[in-house]
C-alpha positions in Angstrom: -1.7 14.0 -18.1 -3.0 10.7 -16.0 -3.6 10.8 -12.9 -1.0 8.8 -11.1 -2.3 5.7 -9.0 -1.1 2.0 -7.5 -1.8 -1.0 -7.6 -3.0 -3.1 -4.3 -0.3 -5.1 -5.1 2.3 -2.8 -4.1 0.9 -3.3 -0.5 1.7 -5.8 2.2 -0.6 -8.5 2.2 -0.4 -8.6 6.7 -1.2 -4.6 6.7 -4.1 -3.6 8.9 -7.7 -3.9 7.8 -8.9 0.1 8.0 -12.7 1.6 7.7 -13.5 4.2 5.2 -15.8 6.9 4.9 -16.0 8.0 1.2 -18.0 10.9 1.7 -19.6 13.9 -0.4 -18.4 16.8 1.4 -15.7 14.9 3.8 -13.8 11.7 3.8 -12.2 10.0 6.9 -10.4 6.5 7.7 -10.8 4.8 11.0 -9.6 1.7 13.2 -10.3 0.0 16.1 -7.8 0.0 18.5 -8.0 -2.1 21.7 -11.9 -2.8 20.7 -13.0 1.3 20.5 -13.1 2.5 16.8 -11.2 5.7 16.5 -11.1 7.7 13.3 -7.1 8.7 12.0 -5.7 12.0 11.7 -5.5 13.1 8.3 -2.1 14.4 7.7 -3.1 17.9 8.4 -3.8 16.7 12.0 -7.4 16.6 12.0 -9.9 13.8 11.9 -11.9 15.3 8.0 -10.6 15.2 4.9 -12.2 17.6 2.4 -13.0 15.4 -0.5 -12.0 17.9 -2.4 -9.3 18.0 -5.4 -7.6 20.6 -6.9 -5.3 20.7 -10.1 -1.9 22.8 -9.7 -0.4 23.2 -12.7 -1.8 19.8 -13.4 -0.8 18.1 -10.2 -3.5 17.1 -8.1 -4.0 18.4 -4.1 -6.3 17.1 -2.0 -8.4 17.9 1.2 -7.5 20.8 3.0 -5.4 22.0 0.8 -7.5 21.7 -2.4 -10.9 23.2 -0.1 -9.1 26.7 -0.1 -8.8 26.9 -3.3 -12.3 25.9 -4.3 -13.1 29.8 -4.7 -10.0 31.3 -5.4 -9.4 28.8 -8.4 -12.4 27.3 -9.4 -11.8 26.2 -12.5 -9.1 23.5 -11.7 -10.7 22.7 -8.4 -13.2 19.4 -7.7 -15.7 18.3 -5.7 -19.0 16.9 -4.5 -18.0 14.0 -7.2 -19.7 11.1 -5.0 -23.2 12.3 -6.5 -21.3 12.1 -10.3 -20.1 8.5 -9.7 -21.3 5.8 -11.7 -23.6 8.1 -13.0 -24.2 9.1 -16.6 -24.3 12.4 -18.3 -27.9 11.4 -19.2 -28.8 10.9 -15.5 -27.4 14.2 -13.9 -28.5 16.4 -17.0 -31.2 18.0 -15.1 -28.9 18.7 -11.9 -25.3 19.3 -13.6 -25.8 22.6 -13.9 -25.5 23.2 -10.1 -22.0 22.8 -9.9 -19.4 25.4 -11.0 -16.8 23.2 -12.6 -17.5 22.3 -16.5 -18.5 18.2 -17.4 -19.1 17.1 -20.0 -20.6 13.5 -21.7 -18.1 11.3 -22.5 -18.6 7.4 -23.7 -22.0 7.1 -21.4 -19.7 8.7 -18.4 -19.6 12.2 -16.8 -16.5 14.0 -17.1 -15.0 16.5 -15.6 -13.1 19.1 -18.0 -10.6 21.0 -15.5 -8.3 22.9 -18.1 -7.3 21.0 -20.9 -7.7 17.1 -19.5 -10.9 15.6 -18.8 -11.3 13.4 -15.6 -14.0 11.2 -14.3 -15.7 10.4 -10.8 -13.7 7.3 -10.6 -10.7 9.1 -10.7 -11.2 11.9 -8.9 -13.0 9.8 -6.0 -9.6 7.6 -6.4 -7.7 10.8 -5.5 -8.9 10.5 -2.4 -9.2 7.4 -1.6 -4.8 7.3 -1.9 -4.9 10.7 0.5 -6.9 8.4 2.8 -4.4 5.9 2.3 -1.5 8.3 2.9 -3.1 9.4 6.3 -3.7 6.0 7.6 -0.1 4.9 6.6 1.2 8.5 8.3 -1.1 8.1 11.5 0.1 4.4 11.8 3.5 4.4 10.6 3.1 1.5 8.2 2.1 0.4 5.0 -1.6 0.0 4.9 -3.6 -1.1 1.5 -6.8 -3.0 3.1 -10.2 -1.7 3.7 -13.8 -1.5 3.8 -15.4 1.4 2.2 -19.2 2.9 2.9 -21.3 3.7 0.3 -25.2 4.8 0.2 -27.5 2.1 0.7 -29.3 3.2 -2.1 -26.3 3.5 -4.5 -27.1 1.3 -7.1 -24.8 -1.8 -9.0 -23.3 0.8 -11.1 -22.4 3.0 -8.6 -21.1 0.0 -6.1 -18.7 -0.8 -9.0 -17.4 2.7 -9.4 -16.6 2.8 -5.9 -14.6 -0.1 -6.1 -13.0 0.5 -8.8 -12.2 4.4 -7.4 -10.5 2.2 -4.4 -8.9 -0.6 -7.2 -7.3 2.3 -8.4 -6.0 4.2 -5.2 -4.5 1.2 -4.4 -7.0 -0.4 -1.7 -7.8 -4.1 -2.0 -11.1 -3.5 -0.9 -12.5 -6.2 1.1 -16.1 -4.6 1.9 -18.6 -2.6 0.3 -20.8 -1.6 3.4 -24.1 0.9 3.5 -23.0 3.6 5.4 -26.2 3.5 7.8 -25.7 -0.4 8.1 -22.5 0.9 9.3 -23.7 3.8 11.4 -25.9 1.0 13.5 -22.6 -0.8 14.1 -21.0 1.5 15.9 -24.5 2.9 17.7 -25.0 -1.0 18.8 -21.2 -1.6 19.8 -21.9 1.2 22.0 -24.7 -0.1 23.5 -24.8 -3.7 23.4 -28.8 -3.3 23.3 -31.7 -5.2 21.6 -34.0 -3.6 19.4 -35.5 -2.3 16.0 -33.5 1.3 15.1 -34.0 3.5 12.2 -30.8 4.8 10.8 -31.7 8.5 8.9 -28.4 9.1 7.2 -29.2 12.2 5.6 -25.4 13.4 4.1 -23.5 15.9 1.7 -25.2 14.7 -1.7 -27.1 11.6 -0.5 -29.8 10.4 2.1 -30.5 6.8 3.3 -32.7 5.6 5.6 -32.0 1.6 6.8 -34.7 -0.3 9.5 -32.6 -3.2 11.1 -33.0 -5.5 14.2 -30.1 -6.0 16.8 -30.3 -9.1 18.5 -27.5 -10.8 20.6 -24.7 -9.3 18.4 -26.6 -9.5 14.9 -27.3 -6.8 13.0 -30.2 -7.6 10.4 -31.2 -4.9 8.0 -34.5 -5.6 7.4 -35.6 -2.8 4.8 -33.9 0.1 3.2 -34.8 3.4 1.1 -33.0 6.5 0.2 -32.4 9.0 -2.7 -28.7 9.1 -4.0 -29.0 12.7 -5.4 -30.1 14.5 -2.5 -27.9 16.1 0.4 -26.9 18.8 2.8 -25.5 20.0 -1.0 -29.1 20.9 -1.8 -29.3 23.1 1.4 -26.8 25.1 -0.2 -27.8 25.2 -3.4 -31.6 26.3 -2.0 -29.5 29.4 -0.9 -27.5 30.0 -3.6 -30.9 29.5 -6.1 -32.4 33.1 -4.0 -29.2 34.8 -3.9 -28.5 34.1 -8.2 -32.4 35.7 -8.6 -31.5 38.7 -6.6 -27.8 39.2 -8.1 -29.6 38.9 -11.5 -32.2 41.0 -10.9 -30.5 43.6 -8.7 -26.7 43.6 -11.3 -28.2 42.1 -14.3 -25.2 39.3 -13.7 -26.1 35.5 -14.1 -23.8 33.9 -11.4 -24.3 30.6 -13.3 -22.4 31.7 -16.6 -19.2 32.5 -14.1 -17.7 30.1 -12.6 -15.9 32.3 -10.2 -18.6 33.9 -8.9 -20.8 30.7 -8.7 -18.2 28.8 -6.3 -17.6 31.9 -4.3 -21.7 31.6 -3.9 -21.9 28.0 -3.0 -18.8 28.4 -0.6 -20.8 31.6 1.6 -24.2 29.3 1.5 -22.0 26.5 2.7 -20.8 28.8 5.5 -24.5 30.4 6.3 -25.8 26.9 6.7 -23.5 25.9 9.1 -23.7 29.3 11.1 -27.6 28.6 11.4 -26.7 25.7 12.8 -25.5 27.0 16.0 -27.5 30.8 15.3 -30.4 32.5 14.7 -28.9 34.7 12.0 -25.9 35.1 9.9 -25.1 37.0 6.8 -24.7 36.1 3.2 -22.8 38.3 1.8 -20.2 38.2 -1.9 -18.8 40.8 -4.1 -20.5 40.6 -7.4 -18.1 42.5 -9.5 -16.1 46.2 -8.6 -18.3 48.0 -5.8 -21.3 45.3 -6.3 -22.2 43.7 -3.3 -24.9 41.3 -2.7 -26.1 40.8 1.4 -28.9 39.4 3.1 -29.0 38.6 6.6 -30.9 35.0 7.1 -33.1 34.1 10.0 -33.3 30.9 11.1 -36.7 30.8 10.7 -36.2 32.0 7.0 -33.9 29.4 6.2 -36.0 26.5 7.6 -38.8 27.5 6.0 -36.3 27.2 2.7 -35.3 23.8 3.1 -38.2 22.3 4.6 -39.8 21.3 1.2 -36.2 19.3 0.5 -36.5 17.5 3.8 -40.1 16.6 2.9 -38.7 14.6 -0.3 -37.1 12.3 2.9 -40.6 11.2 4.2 -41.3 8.9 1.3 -38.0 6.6 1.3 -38.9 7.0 5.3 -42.6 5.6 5.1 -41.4 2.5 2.6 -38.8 1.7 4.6 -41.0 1.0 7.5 -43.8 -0.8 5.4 -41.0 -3.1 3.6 -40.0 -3.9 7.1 -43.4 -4.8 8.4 -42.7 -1.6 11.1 -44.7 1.3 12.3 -42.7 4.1 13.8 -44.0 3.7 17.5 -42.6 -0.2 16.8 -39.2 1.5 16.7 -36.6 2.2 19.8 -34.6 4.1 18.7 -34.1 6.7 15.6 -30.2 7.2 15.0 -29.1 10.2 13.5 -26.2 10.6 10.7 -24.3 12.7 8.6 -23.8 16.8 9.3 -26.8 18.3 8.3 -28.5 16.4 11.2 -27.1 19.3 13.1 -29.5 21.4 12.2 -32.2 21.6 14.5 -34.9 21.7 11.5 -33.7 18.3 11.0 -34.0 17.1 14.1 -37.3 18.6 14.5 -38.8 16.9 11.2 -37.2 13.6 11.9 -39.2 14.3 15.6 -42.4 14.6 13.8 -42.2 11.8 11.1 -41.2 8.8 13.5 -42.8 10.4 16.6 -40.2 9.9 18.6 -37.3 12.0 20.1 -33.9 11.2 17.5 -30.7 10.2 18.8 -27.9 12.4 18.4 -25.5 10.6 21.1 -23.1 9.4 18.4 -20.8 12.3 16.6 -22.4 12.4 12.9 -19.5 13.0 10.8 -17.6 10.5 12.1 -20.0 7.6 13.5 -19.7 5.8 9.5 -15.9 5.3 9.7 -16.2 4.1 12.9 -18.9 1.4 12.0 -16.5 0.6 8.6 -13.5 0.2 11.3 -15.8 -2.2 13.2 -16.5 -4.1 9.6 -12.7 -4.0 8.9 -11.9 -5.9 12.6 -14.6 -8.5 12.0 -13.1 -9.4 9.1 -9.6 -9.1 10.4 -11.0 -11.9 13.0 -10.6 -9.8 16.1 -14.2 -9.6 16.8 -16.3 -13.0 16.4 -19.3 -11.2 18.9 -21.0 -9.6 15.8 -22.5 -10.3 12.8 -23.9 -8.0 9.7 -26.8 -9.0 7.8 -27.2 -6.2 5.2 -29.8 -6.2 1.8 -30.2 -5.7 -1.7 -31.2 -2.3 -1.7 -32.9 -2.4 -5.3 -34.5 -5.0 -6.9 -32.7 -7.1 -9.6 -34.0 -8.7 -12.9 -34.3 -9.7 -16.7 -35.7 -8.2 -19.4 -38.8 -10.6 -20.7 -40.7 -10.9 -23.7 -43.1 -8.0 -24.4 -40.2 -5.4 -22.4 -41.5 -5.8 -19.3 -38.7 -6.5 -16.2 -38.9 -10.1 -14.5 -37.1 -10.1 -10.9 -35.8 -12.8 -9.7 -33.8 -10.6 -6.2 -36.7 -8.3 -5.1 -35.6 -5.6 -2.9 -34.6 -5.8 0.7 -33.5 -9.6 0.2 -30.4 -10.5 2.7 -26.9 -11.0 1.2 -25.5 -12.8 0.5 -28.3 -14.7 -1.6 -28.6 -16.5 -5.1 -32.1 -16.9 -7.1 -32.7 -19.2 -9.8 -35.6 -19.3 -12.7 -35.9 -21.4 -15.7 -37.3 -19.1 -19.1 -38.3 -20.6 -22.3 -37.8 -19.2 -25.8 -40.9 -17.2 -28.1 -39.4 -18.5 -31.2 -38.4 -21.8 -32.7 -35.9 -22.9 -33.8 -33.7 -20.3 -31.8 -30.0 -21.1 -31.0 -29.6 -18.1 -29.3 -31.1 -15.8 -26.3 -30.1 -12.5 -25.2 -29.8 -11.8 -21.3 -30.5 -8.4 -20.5 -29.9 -8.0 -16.8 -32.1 -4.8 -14.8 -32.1 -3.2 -11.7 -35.1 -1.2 -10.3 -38.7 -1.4 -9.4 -40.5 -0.9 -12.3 -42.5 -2.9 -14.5 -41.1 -1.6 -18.2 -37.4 -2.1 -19.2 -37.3 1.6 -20.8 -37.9 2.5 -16.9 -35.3 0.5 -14.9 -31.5 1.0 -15.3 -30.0 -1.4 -17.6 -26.9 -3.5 -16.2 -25.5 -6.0 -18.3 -26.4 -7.7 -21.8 -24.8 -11.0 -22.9 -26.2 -14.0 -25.2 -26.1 -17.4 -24.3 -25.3 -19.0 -27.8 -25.6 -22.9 -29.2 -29.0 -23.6 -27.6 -30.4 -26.6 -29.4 -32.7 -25.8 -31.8 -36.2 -26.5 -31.1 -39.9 -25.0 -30.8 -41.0 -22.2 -29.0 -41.6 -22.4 -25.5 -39.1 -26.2 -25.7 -36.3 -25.2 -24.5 -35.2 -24.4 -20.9 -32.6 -21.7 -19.6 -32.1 -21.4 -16.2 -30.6 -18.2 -15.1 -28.9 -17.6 -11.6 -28.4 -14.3 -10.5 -25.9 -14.5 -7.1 -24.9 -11.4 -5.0 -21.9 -11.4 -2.9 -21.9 -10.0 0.6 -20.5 -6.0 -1.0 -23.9 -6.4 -3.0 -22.3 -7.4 -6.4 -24.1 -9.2 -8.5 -22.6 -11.9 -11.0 -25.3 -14.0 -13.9 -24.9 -17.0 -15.2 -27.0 -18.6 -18.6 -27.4 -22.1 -19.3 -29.4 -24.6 -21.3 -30.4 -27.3 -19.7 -30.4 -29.6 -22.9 -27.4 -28.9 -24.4 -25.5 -27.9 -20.6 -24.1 -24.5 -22.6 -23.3 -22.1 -19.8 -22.1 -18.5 -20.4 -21.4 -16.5 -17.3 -20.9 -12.6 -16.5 -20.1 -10.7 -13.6 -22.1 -7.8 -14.1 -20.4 -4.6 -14.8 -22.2 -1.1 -15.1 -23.3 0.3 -17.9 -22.1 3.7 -16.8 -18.4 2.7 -15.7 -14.5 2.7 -16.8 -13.7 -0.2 -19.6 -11.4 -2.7 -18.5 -9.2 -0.9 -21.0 -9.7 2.4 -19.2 -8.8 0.8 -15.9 -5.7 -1.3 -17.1 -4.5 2.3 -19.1 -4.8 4.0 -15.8 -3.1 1.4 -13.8 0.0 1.4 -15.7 -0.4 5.2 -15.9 0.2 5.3 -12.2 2.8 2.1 -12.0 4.9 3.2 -14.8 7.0 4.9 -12.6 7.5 1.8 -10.1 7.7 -0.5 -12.8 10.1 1.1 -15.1 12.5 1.1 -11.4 11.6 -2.9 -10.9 12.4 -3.3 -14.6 15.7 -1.3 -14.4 16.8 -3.1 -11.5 15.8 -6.7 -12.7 17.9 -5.9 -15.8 21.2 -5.1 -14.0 21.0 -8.2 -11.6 20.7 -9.7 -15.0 24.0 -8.2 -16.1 25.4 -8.7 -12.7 25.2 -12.3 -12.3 25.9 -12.9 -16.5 29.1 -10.8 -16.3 31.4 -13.3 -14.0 30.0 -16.3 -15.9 31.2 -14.7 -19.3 34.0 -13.4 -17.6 35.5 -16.7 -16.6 34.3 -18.8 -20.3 36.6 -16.0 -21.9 39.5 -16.8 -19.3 39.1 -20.1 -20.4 38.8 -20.3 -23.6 42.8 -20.4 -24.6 43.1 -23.6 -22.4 39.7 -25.4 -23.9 41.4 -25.0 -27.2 44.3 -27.8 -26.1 41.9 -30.3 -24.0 38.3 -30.1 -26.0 37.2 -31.3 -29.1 36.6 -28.6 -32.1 32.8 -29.0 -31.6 32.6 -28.6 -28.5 35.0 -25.2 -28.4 32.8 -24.2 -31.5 29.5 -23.8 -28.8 31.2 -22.8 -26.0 32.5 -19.5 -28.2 29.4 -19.0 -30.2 27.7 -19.0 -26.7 29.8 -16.5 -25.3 29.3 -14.1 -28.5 25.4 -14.5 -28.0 26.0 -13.7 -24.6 28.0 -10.8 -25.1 25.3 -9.6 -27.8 22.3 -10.0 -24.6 24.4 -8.1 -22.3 24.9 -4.9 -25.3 20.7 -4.9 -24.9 18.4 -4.4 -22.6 16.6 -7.6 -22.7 16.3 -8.9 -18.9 15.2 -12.4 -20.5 17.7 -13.0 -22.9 20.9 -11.8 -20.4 19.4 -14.7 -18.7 18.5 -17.3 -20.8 22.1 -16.4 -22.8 23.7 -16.5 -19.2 22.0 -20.1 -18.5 23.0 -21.4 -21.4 26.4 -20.8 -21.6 26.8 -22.3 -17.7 25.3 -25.2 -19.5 27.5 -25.5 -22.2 31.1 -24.6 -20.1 30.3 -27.6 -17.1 32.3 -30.0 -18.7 35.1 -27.9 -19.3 35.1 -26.6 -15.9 35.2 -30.2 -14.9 38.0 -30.8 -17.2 40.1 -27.6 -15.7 39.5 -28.9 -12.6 40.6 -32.2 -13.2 44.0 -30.7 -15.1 44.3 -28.9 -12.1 44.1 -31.9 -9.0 46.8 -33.7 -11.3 49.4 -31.0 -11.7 49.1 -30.4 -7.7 49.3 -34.5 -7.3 52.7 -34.1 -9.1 54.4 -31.6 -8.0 53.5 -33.0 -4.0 55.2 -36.6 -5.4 
C-alpha cells in the first residue's frame, strides 16, 4: 500500500516560511514570532515530536502515538531512520543489525520490510516531515507548506538529496537545507548579539557535528566543519543494550537479537536508564526475558560513563580537524556551544571541558535550540530580518575521477557556498569523441575509496590526439550545498549538464509513482469536478441548438443545418463520456457553428415585434 503524500503545490504560495528540525530521536517545527523564535506545539500539545512511525493495520501513526508502540508492536513500528537516509544497504551493513525492525537491500537503497510492504528512509522520514506540517498548520491555524530543514553538517550529497526529497514528498517546498550546528550558532548569536569564534558540538540521536564559525556584526561564517553521521546518543543505548544481550545470553541462553520483541523492549529500558543517569547516580535496568525470566542490573553513574566514554572519544578527532581546517586552537575559542540531548549528560559536558579547555555553554535548551536557528533561517529568507547573514561550507570535498583512478577536486572541503570551481582536463587517448564524467565526494586519493555521485559522458568531442582536446568542467554548489556539473569542449562548444543526484536515492520514477500515490485522491476530486463544470456549461448550449433546430430548418441553408445537427450529435456523444476535453472542445464548437443562426433568430425576432408595434 503507498504511503500517502502531497504535493507543495497544494500549498499557498504567501504561507509562512517555518524552521525544521528533522531529528533522529525527535523532530520539531519553529517560527519567529515578533523577532523571538519559538518552537510549535505538536498536536499532542508539546513542543517534540517522536520521529517515530508506526503501521496500524497498514496506516501510518506518527510521534507520540507511534513511540508507545515501539515495544508493544515492534514489528510494524519505525525509527531512528535519519541514520538509514541516503544510505545504502552496503554502507550500514556493519551497523544494521542494531535495530529491531527487518531491512533489507533493495536497488542500492535500504528498506524497511514492516509486514508485507517494504518502505524506505525517504518515505518514512516524509512521514514526518507532513506530521510536522500538520502541527505547524494546527498551531497556526493556516495552511503552511514552506520551510527550511536542518540536516548534519557532515551529511553528505546523497543524503542532502534524500532530505529533500523526504520534504518534496511531505509536501514542503523546501527553501533551505541548513547544518543543524550552523543553525544552533544562529540562535546562540541572536541571543547575544556578540563577536567571536564559537565551536558548535552538536553531538545528537544518531549523528555528531562539530562546526567552528566567526560572528561578526551580524555574519555568521563557518569556517571549518567535521562530524560522523553514524554516531549518536543511539550508540549510548545500544552500549547498554550490547552488556545486557551478553548477560541475557549467557544467564537464559536467549539471543535478544533473533527477537524482535525482546530487542525493542531492550533498547526502549536503555533509552530510559540513560536518561535517568542524566539527572541520578543510579537507576535500574530491568526487562522480562520470557515467563519468570528476569534480567536487572542496577547502573552507577560512574559505571555507565566509564561505558560510553570510549564512544565520546571517537568525537575528539572531527573535534581536532575542525580546529586545524579553521586555522584555531581551542584557547583561540570564546565560546563552546552545546547541542542535541545527550549534552545533558554530565560525562558530556565534562569531556567537551577537557578537549577544548574551556567551560561549555549550556545556556541555550538543546533539543530545541536547531529549530529555532531554522526559524531564524526561514525569517531571513521571508525578508523580515536583513541584520544577519549565514556563510555556511562544503562539508566534504568534491571531485572527478582522473586517469590512473585517482580523485581530482576541484571544491575542497570547508569552501563557502555558495561557490563554483572550474578546470580544463585533456583526453589519454586519440582520436576520442567521448569522455566519461565521474563526479566524487570525499577526501581520499583513490576512487574505490570516495563515494561515487554521478556519472554522465560528454559525447561529440572532436576527434583529435591525446592530450589535444580541452574540457572544461564546472562544478557549482547552491547555497543548501547541492551540487550541479556541467561538461563542455571548448572546440566543438558541446555542453552536457547534470544536476547531480545520489547514487543511493529514489528514481525520478520512484518519486513521480509516489507523488501520484499520495495525490490520487485529490486529483481524481479536481478531475471529477472539472468534468461536471464541463457538462454544466455544455448542457444549456446543447440545450438551446436543439430548441432551435425546427426553426433553422425554414431560415438556413441545407449545409449549414447539416453542421449545426452533426455538431449537436458529437456533442451529445462528449457529454455520454467522461472526457473533460472533448465536452469542451464539442461544446466550443457547436457555439461556433450556431452564431449565425442565433443572429438570424434574433433578427426574425426584432421584425415580428417591429410589426406587430406598427
Amino acid at each position: 500500500m503507498p504511503i500517502q503524500i502531497e504535493s507543495p503545490s497544494l500549498g499557498s504560495k504567501k504561507s509562512p516560511i517555518v524552521g525544521i528540525d528533522l531529528g533522529t530521536t525527535n523532530s520539531l517545527v519553529a517560527l519567529v514570532r515578533d523577532g523571538v523564535p519559538t518552537v510549535l506545539n505538536s498536536r499532542q500539545g508539546s513542543h517534540l515530536i517522536p520521529s517515530v512511525v508506526s503501521f496500524v493495520s497498514g496506516s501510518p501513526v506518527i510521534g507520540a502515538e507511534a513511540k508507545k508502540r515501539k515495544v508493544r508492536d515492534a514489528q510494524h513500528t519505525v525509527f531512528s531512520v535519519k541514520r538509514l537516509l541516503g544510505r545504502s544497504f552496503e554502507d550500514l551493513k556493519d551497523n544494521i543489525t542494531s535495530l529491531p525492525y527487518e531491512t533489507v537491500p533493495g536497488d542500492g537503497l535500504v528498506r524497511i520490510r514492516v509486514g508485507d510492504q517494504t518502505y524506505t528512509a525517504i518515505e518514512i522520514s516524509a512521514l514526518i516531515l507532513k506530521e510536522l506540517r500538520l502541527a505547524a498548520e494546527s498551531a497556526l491555524g493556516t495552511s503552511v507548506n514552506r520551510a527550511v530543514i536542518t540536516v548534519p553538517a557532515y551529511f553528505n550529497d546523497a543524503q542532502r538529496q534524500a532530505t529533500r526529497t523526504a520534504g518534496r514528498l511531505a509536501g514542503w517546498d523546501v527553501l533551505r537545507i541548513v547544518n543543524e550546528p550552523t543553525a544552533a550558532s544562529l540562535a546562540y548569536g541572536l541571543d547575544r548579539k556578540r563577536q567571536g569564534l564559537i565551536a558548535v558540538y552538536d553531538l545528537g540521536g544518531g549523528t555528531f557535528d562539530v562546526s567552528v564559525l566567526k560572528l561578526h556584526d551580524g555574519i555568521f561564517e563557518v569556517l571549518a566543519t567535521s562530524g560522523d553521521t553514524a554516531l549518536g546518543g543511539d550508540d549510548f543505548d545500544h552500549a547498554l543494550v550490547k552488556v545486557a544481550a551478553e548477560a541475557i545470553q549467557k544467564n537464559f541462553g536467549v539471543d535478544p537479537f533473533s527477537d524482535i520483541q525482546l530487542h525493542a523492549s531492550l533498547l526502549e529500558v536503555a533509552e530510559a536508564t540513560k536518561l535517568a543517569l542524566s539527572e541520578k547516580s543510579e537507576a535500574l535496568f530491568e526487562v522480562t526475558v520470557q515467563q519468570g525470566k528476569i534480567y536487572r542490573k542496577n547502573w552507577t553513574i560512574r559505571e555507565f560513563e566509564d561505558l560510553i566514554r570510549p564512544i565520546l572519544k571517537r568525537t575528539e578527532e572531527p573535534c581536532l580537524k575542525a580546529l586545524a581546517d579553521a586555522g584555531l586552537k581551542p584557547s583561540d575559542l570564546s565560546d563552546v556551544v552545546l547541542v542535541g540531548g545527550p549534552t545533558r549528560l554530565n560525562v558530556v559536558q565534562e569531556f567537551v571541558k577537557e578537549l577544548f579547555g574551556r567551560q561549555p555553554n549550556t545556556s541555550m535548551h538543546p533539543d530545541e535550540v536547531v529549530a529555532q536557528g531554522a526559524a531564524i533561517q526561514a525569517d531571513i529568507l521571508s525578508g523580515n530580518n536583513r541584520d544577519l547573514l549565514l556563510l555556511d561550507v562544503v562539508p566534504l570535498s568534491l571531485g572527478l575521477e582522473t586517469y590512473g583512478g585517482l580523485m581530482s577536486p576541484l571544491i575542497s572541503r570547508n569552501t563557502r557556498i555558495p561557490t563554483v570551481a572550474r578546470e580544463t582536463f585533456t583526453t589519454f587517448v586519440d582520436h576520442q569523441t567521448g569522455v566519461d564524467i565521474h563526479v566524487l565526494q570525499g577526501e581520499r586519493e583513490k576512487v574505490a575509496d570516495n563515494r561515487s555521485l554521478a556519472k554522465f559522458k560528454l559525447k561529440s568531442i572532436q576527434p583529435q590526439p591525446a592530450g589535444l582536446p580541452r574540457i572544461e568542467v564546472t562544478f557549482l554548489i547552491d547555497a543548501d550545498g547541492i551540487l550541479q556539473v556541467a561538461a563542455k569542449d571548448l572546440t566543438s562548444g558541446n555542453e552536457q549538464s547534470v544536476e547531480v543526484r545520489p547514487s543511493f536515492g529514489l528514481t525520478d520514477e520512484e518519486v513521480e509513482k509516489m507523488l501520484l500515490a499520495g495525490m490520487e485522491n485529490a486529483e481524481t476530486d479536481m478531475s471529477y469536478r472539472r468534468l461536471i463544470d464541463a457538462r454544466n456549461e455544455a448542457t444549456p448550449v446543447l440545450r438551446a441548438a436543439e430548441k432551435n433546430l425546427p426553426d433553422a430548418s425554414k431560415i438556413l441553408p441545407s449545409e449549414e443545418l447539416k453542421i449545426i445537427q452533426e455538431a449537436v450529435r458529437t456533442l451529445k456523444n462528449a457529454l455520454s463520456q467522461e472526457d473533460t476535453q472533448k465536452i469542451q472542445e464539442a461544446s466550443s464548437y457547436l457555439n461556433q457553428v450556431t452564431v449565425r443562426l442565433a443572429e438570424l433568430l434574433i433578427q426574425e425576432t426584432l421584425s415580428v415585434t417591429n410589426k406587430n408595434l406598427n
